[in-house]
C-alpha positions in Angstrom: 159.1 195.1 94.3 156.0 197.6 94.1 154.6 198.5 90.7 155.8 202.1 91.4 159.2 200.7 91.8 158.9 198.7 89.1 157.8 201.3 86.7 160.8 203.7 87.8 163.3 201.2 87.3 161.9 200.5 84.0 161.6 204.5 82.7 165.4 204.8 84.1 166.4 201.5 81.8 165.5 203.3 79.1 166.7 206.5 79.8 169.8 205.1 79.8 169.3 203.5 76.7 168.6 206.9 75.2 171.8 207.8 76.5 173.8 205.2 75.0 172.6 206.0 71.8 173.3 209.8 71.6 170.0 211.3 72.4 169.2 213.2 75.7 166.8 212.0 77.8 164.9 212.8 81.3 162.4 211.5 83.5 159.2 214.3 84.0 159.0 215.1 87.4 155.7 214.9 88.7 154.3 212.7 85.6 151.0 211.3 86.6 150.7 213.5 90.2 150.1 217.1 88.6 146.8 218.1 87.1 148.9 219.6 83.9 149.7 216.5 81.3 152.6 214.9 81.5 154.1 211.9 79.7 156.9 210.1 81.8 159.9 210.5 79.6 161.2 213.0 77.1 164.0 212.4 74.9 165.3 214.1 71.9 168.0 214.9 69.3 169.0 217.6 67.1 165.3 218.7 65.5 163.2 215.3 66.7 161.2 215.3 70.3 159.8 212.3 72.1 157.3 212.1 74.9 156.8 209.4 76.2 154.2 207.3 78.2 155.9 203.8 80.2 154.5 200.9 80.7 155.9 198.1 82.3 154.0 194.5 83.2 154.3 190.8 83.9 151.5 190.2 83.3 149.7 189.6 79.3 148.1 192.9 79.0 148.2 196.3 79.6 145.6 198.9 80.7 146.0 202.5 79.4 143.0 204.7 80.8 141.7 207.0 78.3 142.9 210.4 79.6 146.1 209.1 79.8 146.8 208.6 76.5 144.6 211.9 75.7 147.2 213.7 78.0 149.9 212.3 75.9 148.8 213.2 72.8 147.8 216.9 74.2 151.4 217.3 75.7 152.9 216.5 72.8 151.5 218.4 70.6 151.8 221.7 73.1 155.3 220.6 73.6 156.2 220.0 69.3 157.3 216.4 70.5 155.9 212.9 69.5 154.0 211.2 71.2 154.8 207.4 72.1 153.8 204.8 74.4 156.8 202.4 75.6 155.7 199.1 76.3 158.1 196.4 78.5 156.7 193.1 79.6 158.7 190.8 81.6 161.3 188.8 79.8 160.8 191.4 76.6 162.7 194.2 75.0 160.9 197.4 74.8 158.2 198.1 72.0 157.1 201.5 71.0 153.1 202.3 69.7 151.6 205.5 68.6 148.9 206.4 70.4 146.6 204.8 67.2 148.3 201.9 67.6 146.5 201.2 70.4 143.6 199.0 71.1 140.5 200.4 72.3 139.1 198.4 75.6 136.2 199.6 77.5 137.2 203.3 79.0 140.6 203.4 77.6 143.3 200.9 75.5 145.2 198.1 76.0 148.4 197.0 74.4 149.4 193.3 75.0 152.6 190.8 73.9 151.2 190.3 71.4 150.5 193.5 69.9 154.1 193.8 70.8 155.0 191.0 68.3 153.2 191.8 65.5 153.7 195.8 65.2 155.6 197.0 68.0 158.6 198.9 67.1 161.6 198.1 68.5 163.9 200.9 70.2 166.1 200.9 67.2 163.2 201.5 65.1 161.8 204.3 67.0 165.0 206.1 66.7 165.4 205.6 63.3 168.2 203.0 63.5 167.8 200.4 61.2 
C-alpha cells in the first residue's frame, strides 16, 4: 500500500472513532493540495473544535515540515478550533501533540514512539474522557 493510501485509511480510522464516540467528524477536502491551510481532519462537539494534522508511519519517527504545522496552527486559530497533530505508528493506538509538543528537527519537527509513550495523549484523553 502507498503512503497516500496509507495515510487515508488511517484519517478514516479515526474518523470513525470520532463517530463512535458522539463527536462529528470530516475529512478536509483538498488538505495538503490547496495553497489555503488546511489540517486533515476536523471534529467537534457542542462548543469544542478540533483540527487536525495525521500522521501515520512504520517506521520510528516522524517528519513534520515546518509550514505544515505553521498552517495548522494558522487554520485553527482562523477557524476557533484546536489545533492537534494525530500521531499512529504501526502496531500503536493513536497519540495526540499540541503543536509545542513537538520536537524541533532541522527545518521542521519530528514526533517519534517514543514521544508517543511518554506524553502522547491518548484519544480518550484528547476528548476529555478519562
Amino acid at each position: 500500500m502507498n503512503s497516500k493510501a496509507k495515510g487515508s485509511n488511517a484519517e478514516r480510522e479515526l474518523i470513525h472513532m470520532f463517530w463512535s464516540k458522539g463527536w462529528g467528524a470530516i475529512r478536509a477536502a483538498g488538505s495538503g493540495s490547496t495553497s489555503y491551510p488546511c489540517p486533515d481532519i476536523l471534529a467537534g462537539k457542542a462548543s469544542r473544535s478540533l483540527a487536525i494534522e495525521c500522521k501515520s508511519s512504520g517506521e520510528l519517527n516522524r517528519h513534520l515540515p515546518r509550514e505544515q504545522v505553521e498552517d495548522l496552527v494558522r487554520f485553527a486559530k482562523i477557524f476557533g478550533a484546536e489545533p492537534w497533530i494525530g500521531v499512529r505508528f504501526n502496531d500503536m493506538k493513536w497519540a495526540f501533540f499540541t503543536p509545542d509538543d513537538l520536537k524541533r528537527a532541522g527545518t521542521g519537527f519530528s514526533v517519534s514512539v517514543k514521544m508517543v509513550k511518554e506524553k502522547g495523549l491518548s484519544f480518550e484523553q484528547l476528548l476529555g474522557v478519562f
